[in-house]
Backbone bond lengths (Angstrom), bond angles and torsions (degrees), N, CA, C in turn:
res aa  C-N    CA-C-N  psi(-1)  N-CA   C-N-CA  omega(-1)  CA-C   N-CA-C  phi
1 X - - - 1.441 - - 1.524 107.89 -
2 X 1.233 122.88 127.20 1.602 123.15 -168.13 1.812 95.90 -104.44
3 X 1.496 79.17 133.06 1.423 117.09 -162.53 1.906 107.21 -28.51
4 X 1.645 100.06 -34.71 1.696 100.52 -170.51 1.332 115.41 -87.33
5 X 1.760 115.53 3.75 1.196 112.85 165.30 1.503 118.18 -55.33
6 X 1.418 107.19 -174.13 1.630 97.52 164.10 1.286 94.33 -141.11
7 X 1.689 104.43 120.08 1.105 119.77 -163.17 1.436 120.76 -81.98
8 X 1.009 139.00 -178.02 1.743 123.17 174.86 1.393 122.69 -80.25
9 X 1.194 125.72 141.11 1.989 107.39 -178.95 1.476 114.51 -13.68
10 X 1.687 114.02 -42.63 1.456 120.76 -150.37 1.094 103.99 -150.19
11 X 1.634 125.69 108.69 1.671 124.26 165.59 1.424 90.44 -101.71
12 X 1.751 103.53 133.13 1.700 99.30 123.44 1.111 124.69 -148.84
13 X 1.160 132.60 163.48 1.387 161.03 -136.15 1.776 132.56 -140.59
14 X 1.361 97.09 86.72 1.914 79.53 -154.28 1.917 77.74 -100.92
15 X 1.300 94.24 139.70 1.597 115.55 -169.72 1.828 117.79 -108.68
16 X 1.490 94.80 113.91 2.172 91.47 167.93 1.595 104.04 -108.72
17 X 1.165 95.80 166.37 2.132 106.87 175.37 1.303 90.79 -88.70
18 X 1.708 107.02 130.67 1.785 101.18 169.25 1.887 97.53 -81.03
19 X 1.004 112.04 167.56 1.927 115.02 149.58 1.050 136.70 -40.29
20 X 0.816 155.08 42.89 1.740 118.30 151.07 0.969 164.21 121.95
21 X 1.627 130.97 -20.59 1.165 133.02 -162.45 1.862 115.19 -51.28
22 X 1.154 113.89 163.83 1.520 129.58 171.59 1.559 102.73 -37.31
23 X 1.392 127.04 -61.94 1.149 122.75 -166.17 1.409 121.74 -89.34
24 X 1.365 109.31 -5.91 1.430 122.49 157.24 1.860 106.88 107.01
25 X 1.340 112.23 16.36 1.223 115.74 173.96 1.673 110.07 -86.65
26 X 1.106 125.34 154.61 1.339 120.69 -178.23 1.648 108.49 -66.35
27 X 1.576 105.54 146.57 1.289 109.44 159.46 1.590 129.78 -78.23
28 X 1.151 117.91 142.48 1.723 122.18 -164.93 1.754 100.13 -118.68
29 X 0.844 98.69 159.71 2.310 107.14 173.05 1.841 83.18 -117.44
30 X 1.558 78.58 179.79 1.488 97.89 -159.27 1.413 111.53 -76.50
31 X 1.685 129.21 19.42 1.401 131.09 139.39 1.342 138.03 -113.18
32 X 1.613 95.27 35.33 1.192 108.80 175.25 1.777 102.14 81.79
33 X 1.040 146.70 -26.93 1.513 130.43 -171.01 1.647 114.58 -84.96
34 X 1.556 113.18 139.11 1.601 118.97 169.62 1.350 124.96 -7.78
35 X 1.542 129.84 104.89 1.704 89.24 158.46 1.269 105.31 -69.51
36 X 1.434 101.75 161.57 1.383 111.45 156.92 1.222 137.85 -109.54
37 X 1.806 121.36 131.60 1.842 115.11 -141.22 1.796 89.34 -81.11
38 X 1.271 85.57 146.05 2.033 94.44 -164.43 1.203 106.15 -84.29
39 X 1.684 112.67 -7.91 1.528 132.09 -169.11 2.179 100.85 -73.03
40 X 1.705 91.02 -14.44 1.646 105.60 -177.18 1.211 138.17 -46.81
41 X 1.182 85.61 -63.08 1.481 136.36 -171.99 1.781 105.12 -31.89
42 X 2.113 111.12 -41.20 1.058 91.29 -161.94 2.356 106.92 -82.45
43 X 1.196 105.09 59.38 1.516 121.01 -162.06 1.159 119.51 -150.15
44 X 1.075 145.42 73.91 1.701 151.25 166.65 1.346 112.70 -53.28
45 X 1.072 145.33 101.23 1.414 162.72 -165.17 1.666 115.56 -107.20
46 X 1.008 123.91 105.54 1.932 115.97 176.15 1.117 105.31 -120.04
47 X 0.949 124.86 161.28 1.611 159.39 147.44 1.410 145.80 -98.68
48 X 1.315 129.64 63.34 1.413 98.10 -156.58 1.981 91.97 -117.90
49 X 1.188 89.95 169.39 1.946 109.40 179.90 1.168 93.40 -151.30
50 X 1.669 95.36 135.62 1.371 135.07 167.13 1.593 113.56 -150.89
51 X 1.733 98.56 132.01 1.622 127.32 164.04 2.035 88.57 -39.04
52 X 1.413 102.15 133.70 1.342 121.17 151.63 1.674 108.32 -61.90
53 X 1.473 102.15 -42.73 1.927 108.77 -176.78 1.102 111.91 -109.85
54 X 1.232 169.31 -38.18 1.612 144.68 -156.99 1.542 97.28 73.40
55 X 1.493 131.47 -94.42 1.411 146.17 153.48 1.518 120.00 -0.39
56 X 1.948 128.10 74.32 0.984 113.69 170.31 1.761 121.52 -30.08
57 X 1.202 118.94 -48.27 1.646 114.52 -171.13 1.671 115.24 -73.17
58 X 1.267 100.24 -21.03 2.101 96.64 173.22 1.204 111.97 -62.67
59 X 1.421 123.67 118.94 0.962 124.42 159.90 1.903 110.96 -17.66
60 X 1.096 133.60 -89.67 1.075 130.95 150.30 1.444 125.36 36.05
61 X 1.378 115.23 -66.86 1.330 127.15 -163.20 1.455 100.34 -68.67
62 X 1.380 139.68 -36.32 1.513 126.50 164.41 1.858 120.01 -48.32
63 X 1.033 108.22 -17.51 1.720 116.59 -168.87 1.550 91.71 -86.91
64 X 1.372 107.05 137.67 2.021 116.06 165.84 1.582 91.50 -117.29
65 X 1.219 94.10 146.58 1.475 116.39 166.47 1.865 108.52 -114.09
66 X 1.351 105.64 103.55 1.474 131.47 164.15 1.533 124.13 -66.27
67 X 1.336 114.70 102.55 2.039 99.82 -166.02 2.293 67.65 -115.01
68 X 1.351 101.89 133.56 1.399 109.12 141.05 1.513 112.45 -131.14
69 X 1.661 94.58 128.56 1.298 99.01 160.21 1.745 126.24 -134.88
70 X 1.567 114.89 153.15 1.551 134.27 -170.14 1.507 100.53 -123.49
71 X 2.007 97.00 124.13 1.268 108.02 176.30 1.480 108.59 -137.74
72 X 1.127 103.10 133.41 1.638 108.56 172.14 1.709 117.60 -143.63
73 X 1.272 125.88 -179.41 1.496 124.65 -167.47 1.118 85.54 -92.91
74 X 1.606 105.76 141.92 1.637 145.03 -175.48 1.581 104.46 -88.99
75 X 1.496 100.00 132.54 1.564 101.57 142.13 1.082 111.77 85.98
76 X 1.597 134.48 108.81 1.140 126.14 154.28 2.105 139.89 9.54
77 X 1.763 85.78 -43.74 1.621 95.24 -168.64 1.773 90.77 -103.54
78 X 1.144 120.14 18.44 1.178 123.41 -168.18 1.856 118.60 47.05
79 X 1.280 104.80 38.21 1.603 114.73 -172.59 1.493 108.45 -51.17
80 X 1.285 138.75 -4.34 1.580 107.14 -151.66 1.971 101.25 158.01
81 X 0.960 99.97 133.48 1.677 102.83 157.35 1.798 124.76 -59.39
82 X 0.865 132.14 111.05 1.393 145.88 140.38 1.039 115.93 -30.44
83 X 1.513 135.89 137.57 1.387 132.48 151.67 1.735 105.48 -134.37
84 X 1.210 106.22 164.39 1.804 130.55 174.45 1.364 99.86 -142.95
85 X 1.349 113.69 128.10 1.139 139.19 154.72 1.468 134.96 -95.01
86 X 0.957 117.70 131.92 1.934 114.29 173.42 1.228 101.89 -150.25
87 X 1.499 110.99 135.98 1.341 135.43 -179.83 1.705 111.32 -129.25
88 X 1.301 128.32 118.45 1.369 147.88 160.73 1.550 117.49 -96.86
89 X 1.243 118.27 -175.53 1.306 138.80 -164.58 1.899 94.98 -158.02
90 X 1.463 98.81 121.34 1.663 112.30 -168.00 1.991 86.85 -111.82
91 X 1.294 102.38 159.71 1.457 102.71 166.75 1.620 99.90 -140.94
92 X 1.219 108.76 120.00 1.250 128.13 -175.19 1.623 102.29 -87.86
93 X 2.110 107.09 152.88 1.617 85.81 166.54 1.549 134.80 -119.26
């Protein structure tokens, strides 16, 4: 979504890698959609965006707030889920 759209109060986006082909274009099934490589799976991927304001007139409402986060199973003994977080500040125009 390019930045000068206007995005909805709230995107999110939970993300897999499709497959593959030789030349590096994604692989599709026979209606056209991604496969997705099953090798993925062990990776939880999000996305979400949100308006700093709600309020077209607040100053505010030009600012996006970007949360990405990556989760996968922890640890050698497989103890536990992992998470990574990252948070930005987008300026819309």
């Amino acid at each position: 979504m390019p930045l000068t759209a206007a995005p909805p109060a709230n995107v999110f986006l939970n993300i897999r890698l499709p497959l593959l082909n030789d030349d590096g274009t994604a692989r599709v099934d026979g209606t056209g959609n991604p496969v997705l490589d099953p090798g993925d799976n062990r990776y939880e991927r999000s996305i979400q965006i949100t308006r700093a304001s709600n309020t077209a007139t607040d100053y505010n409402f030009s600012i996006l707030v970007m949360d990405v986060t990556v989760r996968w199973q922890g640890g050698k003994a497989g103890d536990g889920m992992r998470r990574v977080s990252l948070r930005t500040l987008l300026k819309s125009n």
